[in-house]
N, C-alpha and C positions, 0 to 999 in steps of 0.2 A: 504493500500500500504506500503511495506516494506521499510524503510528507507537506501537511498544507503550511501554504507560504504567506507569508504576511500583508501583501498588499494587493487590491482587485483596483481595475482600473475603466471607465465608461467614459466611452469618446461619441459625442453627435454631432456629424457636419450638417450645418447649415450652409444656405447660398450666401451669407457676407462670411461667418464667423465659425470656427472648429471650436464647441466645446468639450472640455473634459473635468471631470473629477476623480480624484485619486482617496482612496483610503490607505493609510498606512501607518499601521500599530494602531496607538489611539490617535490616531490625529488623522484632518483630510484638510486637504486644498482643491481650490477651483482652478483652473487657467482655461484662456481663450488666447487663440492664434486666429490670422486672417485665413480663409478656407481658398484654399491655393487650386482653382476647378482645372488646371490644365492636369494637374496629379496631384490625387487626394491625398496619396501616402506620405507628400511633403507636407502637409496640415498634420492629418492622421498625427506623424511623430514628432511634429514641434512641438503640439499641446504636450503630448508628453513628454517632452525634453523640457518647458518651462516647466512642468508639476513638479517635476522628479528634483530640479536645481529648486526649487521653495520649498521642496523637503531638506535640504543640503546633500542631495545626491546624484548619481552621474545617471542616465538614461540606464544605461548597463546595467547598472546596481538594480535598480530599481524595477526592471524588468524579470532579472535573476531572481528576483523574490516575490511576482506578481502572481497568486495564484489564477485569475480569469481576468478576462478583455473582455468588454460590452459592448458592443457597435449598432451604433444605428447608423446609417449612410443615405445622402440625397443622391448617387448616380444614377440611380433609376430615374428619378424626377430629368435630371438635368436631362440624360441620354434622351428619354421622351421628346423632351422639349426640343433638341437639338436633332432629330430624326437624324443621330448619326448609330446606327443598328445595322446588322449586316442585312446579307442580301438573302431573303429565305422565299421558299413556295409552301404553298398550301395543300395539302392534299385532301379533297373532300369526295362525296360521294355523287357519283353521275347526277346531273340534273340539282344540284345545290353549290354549285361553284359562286353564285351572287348572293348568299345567303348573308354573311359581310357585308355586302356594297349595300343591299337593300336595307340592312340594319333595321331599326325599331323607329318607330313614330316619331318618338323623340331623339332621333339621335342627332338629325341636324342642329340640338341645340344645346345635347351631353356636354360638359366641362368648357361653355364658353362661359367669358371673363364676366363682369357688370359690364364693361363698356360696350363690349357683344351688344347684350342681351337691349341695350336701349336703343340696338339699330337693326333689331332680327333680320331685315328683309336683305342684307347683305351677309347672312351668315351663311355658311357652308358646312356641308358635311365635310368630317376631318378627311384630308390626305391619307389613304390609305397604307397600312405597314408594311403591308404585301401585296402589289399590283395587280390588277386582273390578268395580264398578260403571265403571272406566275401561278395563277391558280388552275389546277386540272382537278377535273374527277374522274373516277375510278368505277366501272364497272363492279358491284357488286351490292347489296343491301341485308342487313340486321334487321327484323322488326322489334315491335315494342316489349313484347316479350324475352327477347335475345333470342330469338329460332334465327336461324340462317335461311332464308327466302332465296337469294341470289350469291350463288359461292366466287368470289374474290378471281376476276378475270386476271391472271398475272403473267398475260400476254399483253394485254392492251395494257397494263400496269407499269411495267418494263419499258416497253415503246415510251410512254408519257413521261418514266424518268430519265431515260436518254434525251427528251427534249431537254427537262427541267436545268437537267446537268450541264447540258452544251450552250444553258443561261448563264452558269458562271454562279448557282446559286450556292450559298455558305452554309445552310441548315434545311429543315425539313420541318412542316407542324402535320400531324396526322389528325384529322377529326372528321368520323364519319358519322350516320347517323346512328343513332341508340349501340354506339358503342360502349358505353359505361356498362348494358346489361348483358354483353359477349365484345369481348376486346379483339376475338382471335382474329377479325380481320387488319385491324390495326396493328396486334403484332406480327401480324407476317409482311406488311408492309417493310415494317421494318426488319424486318429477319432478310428482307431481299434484299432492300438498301445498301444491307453490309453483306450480303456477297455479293451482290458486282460490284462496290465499287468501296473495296475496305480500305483501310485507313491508310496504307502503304501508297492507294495509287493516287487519292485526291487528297490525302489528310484529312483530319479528324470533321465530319458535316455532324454537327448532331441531329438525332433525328426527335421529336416529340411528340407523345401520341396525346389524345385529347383525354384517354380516359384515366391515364396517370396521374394528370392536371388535377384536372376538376372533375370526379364518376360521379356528375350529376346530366338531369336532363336538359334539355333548351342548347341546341345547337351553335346557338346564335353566343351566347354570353361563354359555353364550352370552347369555341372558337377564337372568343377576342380573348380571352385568359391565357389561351395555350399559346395562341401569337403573343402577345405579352411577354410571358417567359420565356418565349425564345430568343425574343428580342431583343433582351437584357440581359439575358443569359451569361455571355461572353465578356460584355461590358464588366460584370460582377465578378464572372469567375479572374476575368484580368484584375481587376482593380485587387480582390481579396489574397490574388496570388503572389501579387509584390506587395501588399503590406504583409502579408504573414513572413515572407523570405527577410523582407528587414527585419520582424520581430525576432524570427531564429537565430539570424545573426549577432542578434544584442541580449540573446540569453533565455527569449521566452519559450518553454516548451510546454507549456500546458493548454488549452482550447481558445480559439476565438470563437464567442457567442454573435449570432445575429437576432439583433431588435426585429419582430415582426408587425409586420399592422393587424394581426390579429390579436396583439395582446400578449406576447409572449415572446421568449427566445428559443433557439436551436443551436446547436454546431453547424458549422459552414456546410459542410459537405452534407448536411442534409436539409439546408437550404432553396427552397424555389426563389427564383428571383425578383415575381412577381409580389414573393410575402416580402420584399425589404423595401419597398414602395412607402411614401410615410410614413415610417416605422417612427422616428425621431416623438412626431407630435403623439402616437398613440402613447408611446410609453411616457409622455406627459401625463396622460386623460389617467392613467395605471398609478401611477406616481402622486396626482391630485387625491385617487380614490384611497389611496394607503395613508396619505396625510390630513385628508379631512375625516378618517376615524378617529385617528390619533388625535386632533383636536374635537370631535363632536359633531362634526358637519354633517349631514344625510346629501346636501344639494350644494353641489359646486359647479360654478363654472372655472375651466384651466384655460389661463389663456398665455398665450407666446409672441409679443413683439418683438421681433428679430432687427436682424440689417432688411432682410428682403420681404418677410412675410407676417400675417398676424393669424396664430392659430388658437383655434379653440375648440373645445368640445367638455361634453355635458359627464358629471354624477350625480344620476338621481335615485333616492332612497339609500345611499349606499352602492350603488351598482354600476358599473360599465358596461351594460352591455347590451348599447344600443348600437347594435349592427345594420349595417346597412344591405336592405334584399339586394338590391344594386346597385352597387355603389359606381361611381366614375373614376377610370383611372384616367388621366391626362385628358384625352375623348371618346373614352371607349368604356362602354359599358359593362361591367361584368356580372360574377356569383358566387364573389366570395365573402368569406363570413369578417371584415373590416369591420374595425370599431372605428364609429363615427368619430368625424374628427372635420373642419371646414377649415377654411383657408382663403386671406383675400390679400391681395398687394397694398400691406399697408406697415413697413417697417420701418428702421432708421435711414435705410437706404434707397427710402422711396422717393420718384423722383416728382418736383410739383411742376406741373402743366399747364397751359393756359389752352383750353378747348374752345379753340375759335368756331366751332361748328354748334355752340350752343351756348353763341353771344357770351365768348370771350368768361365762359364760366373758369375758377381754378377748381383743378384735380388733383390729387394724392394717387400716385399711382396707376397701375400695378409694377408700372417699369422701375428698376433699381439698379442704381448707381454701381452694387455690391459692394465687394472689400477693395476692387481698380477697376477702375480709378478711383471710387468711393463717392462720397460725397466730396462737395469743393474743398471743405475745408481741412479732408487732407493731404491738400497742395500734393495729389499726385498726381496731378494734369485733367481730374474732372472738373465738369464747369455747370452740371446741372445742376439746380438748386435740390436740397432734398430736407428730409424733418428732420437729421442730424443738423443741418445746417439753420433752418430755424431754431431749436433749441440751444443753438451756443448765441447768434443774435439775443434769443432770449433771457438768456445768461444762466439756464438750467442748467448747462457742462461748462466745469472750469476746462479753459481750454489749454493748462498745464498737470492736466489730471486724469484727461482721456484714458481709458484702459490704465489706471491708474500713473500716468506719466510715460506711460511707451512710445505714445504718439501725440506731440504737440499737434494741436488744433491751428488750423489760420484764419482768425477771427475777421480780418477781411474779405480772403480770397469767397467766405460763406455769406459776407456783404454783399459782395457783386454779381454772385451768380444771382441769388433771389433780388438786388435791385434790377440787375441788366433784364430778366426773367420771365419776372412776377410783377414787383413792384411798378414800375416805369408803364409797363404796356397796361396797367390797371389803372395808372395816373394816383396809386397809393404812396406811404411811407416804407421803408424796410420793416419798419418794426412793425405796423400794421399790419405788413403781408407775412412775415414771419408768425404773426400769433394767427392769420388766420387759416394760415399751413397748419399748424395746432389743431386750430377748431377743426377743419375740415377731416384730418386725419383721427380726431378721437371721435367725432360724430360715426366716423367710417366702422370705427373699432366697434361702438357704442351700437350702431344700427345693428349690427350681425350677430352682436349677442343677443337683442331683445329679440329680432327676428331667429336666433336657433331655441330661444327659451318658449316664449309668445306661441311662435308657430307650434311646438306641441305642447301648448295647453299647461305649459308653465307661468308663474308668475316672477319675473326675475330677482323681485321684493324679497323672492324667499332662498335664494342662493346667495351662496359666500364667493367673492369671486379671489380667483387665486392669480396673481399676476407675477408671469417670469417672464422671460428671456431678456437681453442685455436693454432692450430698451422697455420694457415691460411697466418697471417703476418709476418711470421718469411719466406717463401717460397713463397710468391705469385708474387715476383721481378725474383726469379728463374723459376716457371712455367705460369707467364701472358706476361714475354718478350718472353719466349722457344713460347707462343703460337701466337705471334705476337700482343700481346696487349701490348698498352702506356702508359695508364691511369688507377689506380688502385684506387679506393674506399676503407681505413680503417676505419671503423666504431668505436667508442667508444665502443660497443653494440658486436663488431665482435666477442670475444670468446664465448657467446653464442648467437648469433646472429637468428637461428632457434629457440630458447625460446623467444625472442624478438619479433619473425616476429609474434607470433600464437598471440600478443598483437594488432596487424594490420590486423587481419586477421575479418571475417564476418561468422556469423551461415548462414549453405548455408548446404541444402540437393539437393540430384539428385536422379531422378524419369524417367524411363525409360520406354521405350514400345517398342516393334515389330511390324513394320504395314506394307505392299508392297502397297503404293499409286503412282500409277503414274502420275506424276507430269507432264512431255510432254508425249503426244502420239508420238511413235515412227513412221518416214513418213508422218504422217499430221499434225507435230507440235501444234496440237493442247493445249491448257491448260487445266490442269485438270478445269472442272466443278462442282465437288461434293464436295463443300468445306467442308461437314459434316463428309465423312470420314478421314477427317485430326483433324477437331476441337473437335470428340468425344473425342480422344486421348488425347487430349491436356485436356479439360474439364477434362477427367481422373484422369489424372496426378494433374492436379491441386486438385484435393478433397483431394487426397490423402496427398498432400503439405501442404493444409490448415488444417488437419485434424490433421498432424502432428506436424507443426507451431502453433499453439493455446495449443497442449496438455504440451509445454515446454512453456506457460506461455505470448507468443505474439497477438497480434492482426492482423487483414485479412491487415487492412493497414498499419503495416509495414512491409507487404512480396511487395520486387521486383521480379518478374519473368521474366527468361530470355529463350529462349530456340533456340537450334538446332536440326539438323534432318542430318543425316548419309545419303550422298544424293549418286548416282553416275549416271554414262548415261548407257544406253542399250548396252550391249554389251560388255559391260570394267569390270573386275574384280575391279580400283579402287575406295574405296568409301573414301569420302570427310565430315569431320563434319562441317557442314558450320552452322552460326550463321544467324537464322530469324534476318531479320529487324522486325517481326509483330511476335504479338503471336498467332492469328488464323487467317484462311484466310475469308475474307469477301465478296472478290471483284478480278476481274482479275486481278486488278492493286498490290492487294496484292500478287498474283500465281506468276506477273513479277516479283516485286520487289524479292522475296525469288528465285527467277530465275536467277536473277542478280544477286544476292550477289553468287549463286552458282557458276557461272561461271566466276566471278573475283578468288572467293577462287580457285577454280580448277586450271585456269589459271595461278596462282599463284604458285600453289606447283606442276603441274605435267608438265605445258608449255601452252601456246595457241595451241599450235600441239595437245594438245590434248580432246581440244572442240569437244562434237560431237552431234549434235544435232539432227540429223538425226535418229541415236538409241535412241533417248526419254530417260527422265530423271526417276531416279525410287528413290522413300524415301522408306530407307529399316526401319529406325529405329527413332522415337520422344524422346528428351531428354529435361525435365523442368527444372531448374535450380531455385530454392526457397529460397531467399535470405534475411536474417533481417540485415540491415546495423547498423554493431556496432561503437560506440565511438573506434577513432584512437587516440595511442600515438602522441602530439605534440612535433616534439624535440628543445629543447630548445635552441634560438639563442644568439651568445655574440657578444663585441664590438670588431672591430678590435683594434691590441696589437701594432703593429709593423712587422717587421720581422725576428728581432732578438731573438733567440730560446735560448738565456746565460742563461736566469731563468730556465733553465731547465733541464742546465747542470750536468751532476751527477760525470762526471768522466772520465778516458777512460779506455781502457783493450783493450788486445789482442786479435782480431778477424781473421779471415785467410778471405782472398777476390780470390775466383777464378781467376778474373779479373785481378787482379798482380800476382798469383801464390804466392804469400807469405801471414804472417802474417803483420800487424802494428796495433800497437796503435788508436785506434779505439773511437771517443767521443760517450758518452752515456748521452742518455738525457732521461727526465722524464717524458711518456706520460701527465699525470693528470698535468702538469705543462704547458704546453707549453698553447702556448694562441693564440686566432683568429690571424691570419697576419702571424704568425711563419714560417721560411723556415729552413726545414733540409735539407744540402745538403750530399750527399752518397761520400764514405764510411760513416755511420754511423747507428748507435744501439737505438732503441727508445723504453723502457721496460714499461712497466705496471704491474700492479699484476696479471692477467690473458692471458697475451701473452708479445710477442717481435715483433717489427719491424725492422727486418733484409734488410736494405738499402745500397744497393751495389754501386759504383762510377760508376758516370753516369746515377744517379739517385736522383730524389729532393721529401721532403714530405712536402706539404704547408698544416697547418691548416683552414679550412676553417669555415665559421661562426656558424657551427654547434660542434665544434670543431672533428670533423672526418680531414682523412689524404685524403692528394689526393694526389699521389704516380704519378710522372709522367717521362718518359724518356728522359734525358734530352740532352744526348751526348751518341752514342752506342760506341766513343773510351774512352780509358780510358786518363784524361790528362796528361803529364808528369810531370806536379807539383805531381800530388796525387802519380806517379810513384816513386818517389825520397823524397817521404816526410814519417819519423817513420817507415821505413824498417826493417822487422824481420824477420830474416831468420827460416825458416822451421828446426825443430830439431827432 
């Protein structure tokens, strides 16, 4: 048995900024690097090389004693975005080669931006991943039962991959119809593939079949999944095979974990590429839901101001696990079991615009500066105005304090891009147009939470909002009041907050299947009878868990299994993922109990209007849930100080408060200083090496025993003392 080694280490790239956290012995540290997109592995290991040197130690050391790596990675996002993917064909079944192009009702309008969406009648269906000119089909058909109807023509098979070949194409996706319920014509697809044409004479093509992917039904979401992962495939496996060759050579030989967006980690090599897709933000939502027990919370929102983006997503009751039936990946549709999570361009690095197309309105975003050229004011040759560049006009960022002194700010060159910009072609002041870069940008933040709350049937009144990532607290007083939240969570931990959470997070795989059991008889209410067509399923699934579970190194008893089943009634289009109380059925009493739990959850999210029991209940789809429960960060508690926050006074400077419409003299105090009991009351500036806490009057930040802030509202007037006290007129 391997002896465990002292320190674990979680790294999340972002599109401005690589974070990471280190634990080691009883201590941890944060650091942030600029996320370097030409090659990740040079972010990847400078975060680590700053963590390791604020421990007093050399990268080496430090790795030599790293028991686990945590990764969450954005190359999937970027790769998407930059349609730089190899060159693959399709392989589908005679007469469904457009099954893709034709896509869904909605899909000319899947994953377009806000600005999209307010000019539809120029929208388009996305560019396709794989051209019609590479799609063939195939001679043969599966029906709905898995009988073989038409046996796998692999003459005219052959012929069609000599074409495919003499394209010059790099992979293969296989997806035929109702392959999930008999694969064998998919895998002899591939059993051909590699004998004509093995790996000696073209090099490694990989080939992917549909029912590996996703063994569910719906051709159409089976399809854009499996293109997905092939997609990306290569992109991943490159990127994770030069970061791991440098961690080998610097000592580490123990696993790299990858962050999923389902909610979980794995080992690399049993990684889909399509689960490392916003992996980053989910393991926030994971991370929110571990720390608002810990303080009491049932309902939070997580949110993440980045350089590039603003994310967020919901815990309600305690829970995450609000999945999306299908979700969007980039513009494509899918069927996988994603923990919701949203996302809009609205970060440090966001750039402001003037949209002359709708009378010279300003816009925040989506487009970003990133870490280069950044925003202007890090004189590395950008010239776009962006909300980093507002906030130091503002005087929210000491501009000898940025990243706590790593990068002097240039307090002009952030003057001229927003006068040259914003300001002049508006016929405003800079500072005018800086604070209402501000406004625009926390309305932005602010709208998307009430609309992710509002829209289901939440009151936002009754959620604690949790605010991270680097610019997180400098704004979260602007868009958690805009969304009618009172109570704000600043975490010590909040600028990388999603590298933190994958440290609280659990190895957990999902295992799915397709199955039509009807659960009530429709009319005679009766209960299903045949417990064995639910439990084969399940017994499935689980081989497959346990099979997987032991090959990364665990034992049968420490997997917890959890599972749901995609349930709806006869007659209704909605279907429901409700959570088993049981994991197979044994007994009636088990068919009620999974009965019940169906019709509170139904109840719940569609109305008691619309119980219907009449139309009998139908399980379209079984999902396992395979869980090895990992050691969680402890966070460490102190004594109460008092309430006096003097030790931690640093100074004051001139800030600009919406609030009064002017500037004053503003006290600044020193995150790492301040101590249990401490009360800041607003106006006031609370800095740290990796962010600002921008506290506006009529607002208090009490440290509490963990020493995190708890941001709360404390008066929505402003008082007339704070009116009349250090007035600075606007110049």
């Amino acid at each position: 048995m391997q002896q465990k080694k002292q320190a674990t280490i979680d790294i999340d790239i972002g599109g401005t900024f690589t974070d990471c956290f280190i634990r080691y012995k009883d201590k941890s540290v944060i650091a942030k690097s600029p996320t370097t997109g030409y090659d990740l592995s040079v972010c990847f290991m400078k975060s680590i090389e700053k963590g390791a040197a604020e421990l007093g130690l050399t990268t080496e050391e430090l790795l030599t004693d790293t028991e686990v790596i945590r990764y969450s990675t954005t190359v999937a996002m970027n790769k998407l975005i930059q349609r730089k993917g190899p060159k693959l064909a399709l392989i589908t079944s005679e007469g469904f080669e457009d099954v893709t192009f034709i896509g869904k009702g909605s899909q000319w309008q899947d994953g377009i931006s806000s600005q999209e969406a307010r000019n539809v009648a120029k929208v388009d269906k996305p560019q396709p991943l794989i051209p019609r000119e590479l799609v063939v089909g195939v001679k043969e058909r599966i029906d709905s039962n898995g009988n073989v109807v038409r046996p796998l023509n692999e003459e005219d098979f052959r012929n069609k991959l000599q074409y495919l070949v003499d394209q010059g194409v790099m992979g293969f996706v296989v997806c035929l119809l109702w392959s999930f319920k008999n694969p064998v014509h998919e895998q002899r697809i591939k059993q051909i593939i590699k004998e004509d044409y093995p790996e000696f004479f073209l090099g490694n093509m990989p080939v992917f079949l549909s029912h590996a992917v996703l063994p569910k039904r719906f051709e159409y979401s089976r399809a854009n999944v499996t293109i997905l992962n092939a997609y990306l495939h290569q992109t991943i496996a490159e990127e994770l095979a030069g970061i791991g060759d440098e961690l080998r050579d610097l000592g580490y030989d123990r696993s790299l974990l990858m962050v999923y967006n389902t909610g979980g980690m794995g080992e690399v090599y049993r990684t889909a590429a399509v689960n490392t897709y916003n992996g980053g933000p989910v393991s926030g939502v994971i991370g929110s839901s571990y720390i608002g027990k810990l303080y009491g919370y049932d309902n939070v929102v997580f949110s993440d101001m980045g350089g590039t983006s603003f994310d967020l997503g919901l815990v309600v009751d305690g829970s995450t696990r609000f999945y999306q039936f299908h979700p969007v990946i980039d513009r494509w549709r899918v069927d996988l079991p994603i923990i919701e999570t949203k996302s809009i361009g609205a970060g440090g690095g966001s750039i402001a615009w003037i949209n002359t197309l709708l009378g010279n309105r300003l816009e925040v975003g989506p487009q970003s500066a990133g870490s280069f050229p950044g925003p202007a004011a890090f004189d590395q040759g950008g010239t776009e105005p962006t909300v980093t560049d507002a906030d130091l006009i503002l005087g929210y960022i000491d501009p000898d304090y940025y990243h706590g002194g790593e990068l002097t700010l240039n307090l002009e060159k952030a003057r001229k891009a927003i006068h040259d910009k914003i300001a002049r072609p508006l016929g405003i002041d800079v500072v005018e147009a800086a604070a209402l870069i501000k406004k625009i940008v926390d309305g932005n933040m602010g709208n998307i939470i009430h609309k992710e709350t509002a829209l289901k049937g939440y009151d936002p009144k009754d959620f604690v909002l949790f605010a991270m990532g680097g610019a997180g607290a400098t704004h979260c007083c602007g868009y958690g009041f805009h969304a009618g939240i009172s109570n704000i969570v600043v975490m010590q931990q909040s600028p990388v907050f999603c590298a933190f959470s994958s440290s609280l997070m659990d190895i957990k795989h999902i295992y799915e299947e397709s199955k039509h059991i009807i659960l009530l008889k429709p009319g005679t209410k009766e209960f299903l009878a045949d417990y064995d067509s639910f439990n084969e399923v399940v017994y499935r699934l689980k081989d497959k868990a346990l099979r997987d579970i032991r090959g990364e190194g665990f034992k049968e008893e420490q997997v917890v299994f959890e599972l749901e089943a995609d349930m709806k009634f006869g007659g209704q289009l909605n279907v429901k993922r409700t959570k088993s109380p049981v994991l197979t059925l044994e007994s009636r009493e088990d068919v009620q109990a999974l009965w019940d739990q169906f019709t509170k959850e139904y109840s719940n999210a569609y109305s008691p209007l619309g119980v219907y029991p009449e139309g009998g209940v139908e399980i379209e789809n079984i999902v396992l849930h395979a869980i090895v429960v990992q050691p969680k960060y402890e966070l460490p508690e102190a004594v109460p100080q008092g309430t006096d926050p003097s030790a931690a006074w640093k100074g004051k400077r001139e800030a600009y408060w919406e609030e009064l419409k002017e500037y004053r003299n503003t006290d600044i105090y020193q995150m790492e200083k301040l101590s249990c009991g401490n009360v800041v009351s607003g106006p006031a500036i609370i800095e740290s090496s990796n962010t600002t806490v921008v506290l506006p009057p009529g607002a208090a930040y009490t440290v509490d025993k963990y020493l995190n802030g708890l941001i709360t509202k404390t008066d929505a007037a402003v008082p007339d003392a704070i009116r009349s006290a250090d007035r600075i007129s606007i110049v």
